[in-house]
N, C-alpha and C positions, 0 to 999 in steps of 0.2 A: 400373571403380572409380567413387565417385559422386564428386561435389562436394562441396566443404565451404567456407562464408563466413566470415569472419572478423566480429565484434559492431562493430570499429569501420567494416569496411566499410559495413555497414548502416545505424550510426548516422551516418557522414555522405555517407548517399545516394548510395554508390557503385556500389550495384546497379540499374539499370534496369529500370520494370518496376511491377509491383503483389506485393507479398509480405504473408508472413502467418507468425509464428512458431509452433510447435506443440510446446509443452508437452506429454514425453510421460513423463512424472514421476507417482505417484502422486498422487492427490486430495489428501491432507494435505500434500504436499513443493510443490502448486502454491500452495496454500491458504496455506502459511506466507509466499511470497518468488517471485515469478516474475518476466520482464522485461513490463514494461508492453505491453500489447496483443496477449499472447500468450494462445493459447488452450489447453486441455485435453483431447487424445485420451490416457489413459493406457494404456498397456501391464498394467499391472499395479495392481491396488488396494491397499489400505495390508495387509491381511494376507498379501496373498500376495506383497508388496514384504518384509515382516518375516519368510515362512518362506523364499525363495530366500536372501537373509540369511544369514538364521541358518543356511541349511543351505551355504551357503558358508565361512562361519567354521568352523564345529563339522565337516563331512563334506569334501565336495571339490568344487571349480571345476566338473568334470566336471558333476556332480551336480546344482547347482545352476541349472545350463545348461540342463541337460536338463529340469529342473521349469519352469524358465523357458517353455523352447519348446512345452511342452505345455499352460502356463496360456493363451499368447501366441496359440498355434494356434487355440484355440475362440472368440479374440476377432478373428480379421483378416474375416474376414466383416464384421462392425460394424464393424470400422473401417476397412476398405476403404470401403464406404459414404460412410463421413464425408469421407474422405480426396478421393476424386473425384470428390464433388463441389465443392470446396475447389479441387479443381485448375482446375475449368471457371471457377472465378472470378480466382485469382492466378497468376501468372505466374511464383512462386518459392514453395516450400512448405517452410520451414525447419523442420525438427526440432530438436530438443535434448533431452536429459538432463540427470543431474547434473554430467556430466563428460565429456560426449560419447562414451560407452562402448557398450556394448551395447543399450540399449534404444535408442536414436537410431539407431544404424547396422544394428542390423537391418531396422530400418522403411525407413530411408532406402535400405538397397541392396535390398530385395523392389519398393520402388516404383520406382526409378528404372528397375529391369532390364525393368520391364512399360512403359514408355512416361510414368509422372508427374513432373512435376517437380517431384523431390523430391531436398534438399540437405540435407546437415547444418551445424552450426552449430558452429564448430571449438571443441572445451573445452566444451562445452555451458555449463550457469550456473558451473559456478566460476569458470569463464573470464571470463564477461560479469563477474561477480562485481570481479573484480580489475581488470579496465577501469573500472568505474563508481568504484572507489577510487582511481582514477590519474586519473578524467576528472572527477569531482565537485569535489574542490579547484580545479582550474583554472578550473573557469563562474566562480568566484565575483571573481575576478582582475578586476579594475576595476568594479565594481560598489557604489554607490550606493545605499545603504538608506533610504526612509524612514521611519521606525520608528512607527507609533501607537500609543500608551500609551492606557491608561484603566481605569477600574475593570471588574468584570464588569458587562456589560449595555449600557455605552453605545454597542452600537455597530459595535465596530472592522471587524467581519467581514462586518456590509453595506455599512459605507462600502468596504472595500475591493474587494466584489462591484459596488460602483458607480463604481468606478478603474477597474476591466476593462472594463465597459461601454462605458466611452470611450475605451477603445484604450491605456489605459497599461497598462503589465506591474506584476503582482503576485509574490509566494510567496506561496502559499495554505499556509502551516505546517500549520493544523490540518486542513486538507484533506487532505495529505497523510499526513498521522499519523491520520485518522479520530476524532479528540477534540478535545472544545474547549479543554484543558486546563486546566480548573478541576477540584476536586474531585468534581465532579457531570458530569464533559466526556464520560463516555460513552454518557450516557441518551442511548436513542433511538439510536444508530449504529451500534449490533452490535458485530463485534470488531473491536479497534483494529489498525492497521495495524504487522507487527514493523519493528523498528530497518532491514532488508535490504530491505523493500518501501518503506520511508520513504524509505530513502535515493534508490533505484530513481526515485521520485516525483520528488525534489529535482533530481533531475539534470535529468529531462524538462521539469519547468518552468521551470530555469533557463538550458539550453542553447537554449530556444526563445523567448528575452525577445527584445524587439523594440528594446531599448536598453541600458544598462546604470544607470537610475535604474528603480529596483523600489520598490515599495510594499510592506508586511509588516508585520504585527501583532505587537506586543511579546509576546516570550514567554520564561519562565523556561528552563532550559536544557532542561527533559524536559518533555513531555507525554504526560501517561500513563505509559506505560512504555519510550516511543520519548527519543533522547537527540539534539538538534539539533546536528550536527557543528560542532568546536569551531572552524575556520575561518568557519562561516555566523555560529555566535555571536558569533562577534569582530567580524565583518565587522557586525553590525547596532549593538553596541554602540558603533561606530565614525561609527554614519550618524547622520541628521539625524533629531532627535526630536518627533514632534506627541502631545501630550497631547490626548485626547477627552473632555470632560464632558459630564454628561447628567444631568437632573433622578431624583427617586427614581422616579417614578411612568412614566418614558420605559424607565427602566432594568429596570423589574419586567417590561413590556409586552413588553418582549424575549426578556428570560427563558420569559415565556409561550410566548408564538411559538416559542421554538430546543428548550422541555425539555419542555411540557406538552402532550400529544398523545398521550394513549391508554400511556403509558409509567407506570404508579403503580407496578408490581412492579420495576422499573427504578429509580427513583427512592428505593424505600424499601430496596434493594440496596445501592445507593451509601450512602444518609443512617448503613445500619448500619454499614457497613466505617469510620464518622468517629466513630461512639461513642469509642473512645481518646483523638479529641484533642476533641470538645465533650462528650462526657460522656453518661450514658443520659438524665438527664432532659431534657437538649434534643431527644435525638433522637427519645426517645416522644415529645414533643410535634409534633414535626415529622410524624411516622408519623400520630398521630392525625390532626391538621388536612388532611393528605395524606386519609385516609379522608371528610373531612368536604367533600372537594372546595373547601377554603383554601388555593390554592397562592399567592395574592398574600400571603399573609402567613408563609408557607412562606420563600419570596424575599425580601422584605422583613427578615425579620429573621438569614437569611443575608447577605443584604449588607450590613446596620446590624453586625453582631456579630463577621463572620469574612472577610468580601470588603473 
């Protein structure tokens, strides 16, 4: 019978050792929400994750099993591979699943019976899942917010990349949500991070602060489509407040720097999805001046009008 860790043993370093988590979930189940620093050998890919499925619903356990092991068979070759070499490096090679079912524990009991050290991860993510909602309210338990306010541009996000530098603890909010959370917060970053991987993020950087006075940039409860737990919100509305100003001409410059970079299809994405609320003929003009390579006046008159 193999091993199995428990998420909190790991999280507070009660295993000994060099380890590596291994995400063995399909591509889109890793993509959506995984535990931070885990990696991706999948068992199965997203359609063949969607007909054992459905043929478990609709047909039988049995059945389902068995399409399983024949998808699984053609890939342990490659991922034997992957696997041992992984081994020569850590000293613990944790698996998971959704729910520490099948796809984990087949891996884990074919590797372990050949010689790797290979463990499961007891509950796989839903497990870890409901730890990080038992463990995340508590980091926040005597902690010290100091809040930077300011309009968009002045600022906040390299003053705070310049807090870190010096050895004070930050939340990187929008770091962790992958947006800056302005209406325009996701040009240039790709897809934003879900509400499960946010959260995932929050914990990590708060259970590893070095004090309990943190730095952190003012932000509206949601950015993007992510929703900052209503305990951190409280807790920031509750700390000490620094306003940041900054001239029009500091502030565009910034802008420049964080939005403008090869990003126009990007930008003229976002400016349409705001037509509702400034209307089409601001936005064709935006679009145009966008085409005419005017982004300084692009900025400018988004932050005179709407920031």
């Amino acid at each position: 019978m193999f091993k199995e860790f428990a998420y909190e043993d790991i999280d507070k370093n009660k295993i000994h050792g060099k380890n590596i988590l291994i995400d063995v979930r399909s591509p889109s189940e890793y993509k959506n929400s995984t535990i931070p620093g885990a990696i991706n050998i999948s068992i199965f890919n997203d359609e063949e994750r969607k007909i054992i499925g459905t043929t478990y619903v609709q047909d039988s356990v049995e059945k389902s099993k068995k399409i399983g092991i024949d998808v699984a068979s053609k890939k342990l070759p490659d991922i034997y591979d992957k696997v041992i070499g992984l081994d020569h490096e850590y000293n613990h090679l944790i698996f998971f699943c959704a729910k520490g079912g099948f796809r984990s524990s087949s891996l884990v009991s074919l590797f372990s019976s050949i010689g790797i050290n290979a463990y499961k991860l007891d509950g796989g993510y839903k497990k870890y899942r409901k730890y990080i909602n038992k463990a995340l309210p508590k980091t926040v338990e005597g902690i010290q917010f100091i809040v930077l306010y300011g309009n968009t541009g002045t600022g906040k996000t390299h003053i705070l990349e310049e807090i870190e530098k010096r050895g004070m603890d930050i939340l990187d909010l929008e770091g962790c949500a992958n947006h800056r959370g302005s209406l325009l917060g996701s040009v240039g970053l790709g897809e934003q991070n879900s509400q499960k991987q946010f959260e995932s993020l929050l914990y990590e950087s708060l259970k590893n602060r070095k004090s309990n006075m943190i730095f952190v940039e003012g932000e509206s409860k949601r950015i993007g489509k992510v929703i900052i737990p209503y305990y951190i919100y409280n807790a920031m509305n509750n700390g000490i407040s620094i306003k940041i100003e900054a001239s029009m001409k500091y502030r565009i410059n910034n802008i420049m720097k964080d939005y403008v970079h090869g990003t126009d299809d990007e930008l003229i994405s976002s400016l349409d999805f705001l037509r509702k609320y400034m209307g089409n003929k601001s936005i064709d003009k935006f679009i145009y001046l966008i085409s005419e390579n005017r982004y300084e006046k692009v900025i400018e008159d988004l932050m005179t009008n709407y920031y």
